[in-house]
N, C-alpha and C positions, 0 to 999 in steps of 0.2 A: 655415150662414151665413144671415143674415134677411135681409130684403127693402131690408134699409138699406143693407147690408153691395153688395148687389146693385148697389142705385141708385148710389151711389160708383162702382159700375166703370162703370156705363152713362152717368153723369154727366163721367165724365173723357173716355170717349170721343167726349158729345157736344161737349165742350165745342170739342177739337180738330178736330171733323168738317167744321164749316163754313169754308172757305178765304177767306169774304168778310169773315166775323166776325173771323179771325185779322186779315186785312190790315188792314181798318180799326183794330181798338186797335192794333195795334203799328205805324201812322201815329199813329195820334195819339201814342203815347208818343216817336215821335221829335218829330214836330211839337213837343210841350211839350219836350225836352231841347233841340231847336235854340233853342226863346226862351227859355231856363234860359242855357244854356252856347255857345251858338254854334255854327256846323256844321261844326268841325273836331273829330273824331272824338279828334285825337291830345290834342285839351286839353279836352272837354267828357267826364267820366265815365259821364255818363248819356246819354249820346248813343252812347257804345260800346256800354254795359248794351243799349241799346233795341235798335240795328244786330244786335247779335247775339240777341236774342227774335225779332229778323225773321227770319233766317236759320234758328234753330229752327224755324220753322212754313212753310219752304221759301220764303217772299218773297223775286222774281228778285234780284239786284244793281242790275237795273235800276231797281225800283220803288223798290227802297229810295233808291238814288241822287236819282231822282223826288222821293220824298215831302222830302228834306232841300232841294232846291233850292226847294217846294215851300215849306217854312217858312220859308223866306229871304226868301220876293218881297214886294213891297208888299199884296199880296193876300190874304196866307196867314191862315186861320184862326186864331182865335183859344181855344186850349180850356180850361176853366177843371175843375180837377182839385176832386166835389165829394164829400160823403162823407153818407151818410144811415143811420140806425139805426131800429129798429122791432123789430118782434115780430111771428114768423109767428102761425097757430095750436097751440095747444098749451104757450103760454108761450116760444117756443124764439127766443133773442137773434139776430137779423139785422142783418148790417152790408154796405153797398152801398156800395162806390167806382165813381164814374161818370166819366167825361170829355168834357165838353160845351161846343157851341159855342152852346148855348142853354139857359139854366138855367130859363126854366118849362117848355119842353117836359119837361125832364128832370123834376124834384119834379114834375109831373102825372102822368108814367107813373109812375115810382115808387108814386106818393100812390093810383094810383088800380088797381098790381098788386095792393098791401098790403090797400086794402079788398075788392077782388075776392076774393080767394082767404084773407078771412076773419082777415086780421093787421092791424096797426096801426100808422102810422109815429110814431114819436117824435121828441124833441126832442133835440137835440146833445149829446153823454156819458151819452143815458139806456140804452143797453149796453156801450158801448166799457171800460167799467172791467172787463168780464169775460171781454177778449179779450187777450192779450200778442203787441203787433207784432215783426215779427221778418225778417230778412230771408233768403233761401236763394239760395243758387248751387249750379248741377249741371253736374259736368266727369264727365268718363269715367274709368274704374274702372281700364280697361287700362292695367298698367304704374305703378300708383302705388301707394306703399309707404304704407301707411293709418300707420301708430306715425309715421313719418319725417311725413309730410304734414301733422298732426295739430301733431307740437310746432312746426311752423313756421310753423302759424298761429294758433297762439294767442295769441301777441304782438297779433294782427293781429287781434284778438275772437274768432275761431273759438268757439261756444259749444257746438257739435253735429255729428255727422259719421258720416252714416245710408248703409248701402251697399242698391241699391236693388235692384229685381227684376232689372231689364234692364239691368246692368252700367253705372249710373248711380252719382255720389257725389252727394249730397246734404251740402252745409255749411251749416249756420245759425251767424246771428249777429243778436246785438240790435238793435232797431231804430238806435239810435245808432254802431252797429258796420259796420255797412252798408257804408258806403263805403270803412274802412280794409280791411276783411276782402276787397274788392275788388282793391283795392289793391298786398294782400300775393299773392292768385290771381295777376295781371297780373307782380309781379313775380319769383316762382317760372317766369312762363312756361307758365300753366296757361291752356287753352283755355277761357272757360266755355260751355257748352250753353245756357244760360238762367236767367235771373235773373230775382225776384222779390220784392213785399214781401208778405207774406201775416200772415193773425193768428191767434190758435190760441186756443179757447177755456180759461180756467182750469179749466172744469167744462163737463159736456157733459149734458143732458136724455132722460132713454129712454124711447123713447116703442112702442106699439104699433103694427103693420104698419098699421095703416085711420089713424092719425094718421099717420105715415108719411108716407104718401100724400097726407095734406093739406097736411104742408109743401112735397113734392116739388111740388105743384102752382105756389107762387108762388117755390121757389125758380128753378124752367123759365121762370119767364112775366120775372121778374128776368133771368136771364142770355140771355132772348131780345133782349132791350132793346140798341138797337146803342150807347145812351151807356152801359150798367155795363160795366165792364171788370172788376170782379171782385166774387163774393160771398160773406160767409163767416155761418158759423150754429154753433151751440151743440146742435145735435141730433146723438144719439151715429148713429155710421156702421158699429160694428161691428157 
């Protein structure tokens, strides 16, 4: 296994390590589904999605309760969902979804990771054609019949349906799919774990352990940034 292969595991772990980091995006992902769809859980879709992302990452009832009444007041923040692309070193396609309640703060740390650590931001759709959006939900393994579960959500987009280390299901569905393939989980009566939109490279870059390294550098100094909430790259991992 190489050093890529590596940083992926140490990458996942950090990513959920820090408990400040969790709570704040997944306030803010409630915050933006309260000004989307309202704070009623039982008719705003993505306001369920977020509640339960909270809950995955152990966020009390209370806080979560908190951050909804939170986006309701006349007070509540404003946060503006923004999307940035670029190029680390090594050629390797980088794509930053942020969530800000200050948009130069934001494009100056970005603008100024990217020169740091040797990459270049670019201009809007100068990588995104080489990424395919796509959405995933993760329910529990125990007690479900994969053949049965699978035709019954296909109606429903179902495009993929990955059984995981830790007795996790993973189901994708296209980015347009999203919300049906929601939908159909909710009405089968399936728990989900956590939900997400994520983008998966067409093609992926292999690069050397000492380049490696150079991307690991600004993709860390990226996901330290408390406006990204997610970062995706084109450099292979195996």
């Amino acid at each position: 296994m190489g050093r890529a292969f590596e940083y992926r595991k140490a990458r996942k772990m950090k990513r959920w390590a820090s408990m400040a980091k969790n709570f704040t995006k997944v306030g803010r992902e409630i915050a933006i589904a309260v000004k989307e769809g309202g704070p009623d859980p039982e008719y705003n879709a993505r306001l369920r999605l977020a509640m339960q992302n909270a809950k995955a990452v152990n966020m009390p009832k209370a806080n979560i309760d908190n951050a909804i009444k939170r986006a309701t007041s006349k007070d509540a923040e404003s946060y503006d969902e923004l999307v940035y692309e670029g190029y680390a070193p090594h050629g390797v396609a980088v794509i930053v979804e942020t969530a800000t309640d200050n948009t130069n703060r934001t494009v100056a740390n970005v603008r100024h990771a990217f020169s740091k650590y040797g990459g270049s931001l670019g201009t809007s759709g100068s990588v995104d054609y080489m990424f395919a959006r796509k959405g995933i939900f993760k329910i529990k393994a125990e007690g479900v019949d994969l053949e049965e579960l699978e035709l019954s959500l296909i109606d429903f987009g179902l495009d993929e349906l990955q059984v995981e280390d830790d007795g996790i299901l993973a189901l994708y569905a296209e980015f347009e799919q999203y919300g049906a393939l929601q939908k159909g989980l909710e009405e089968l009566g399936l728990e989900v774990q956590s939900s997400e939109l994520i983008r998966i490279p067409s093609h992926t870059k292999d690069l050397s352990d000492e380049e490696v390294e150079d991307v690991i550098k600004l993709l860390d100094r990226l996901e330290e940034d408390e406006d990204v909430t997610n970062v995706f790259h084109n450099m292979n991992e195996e």
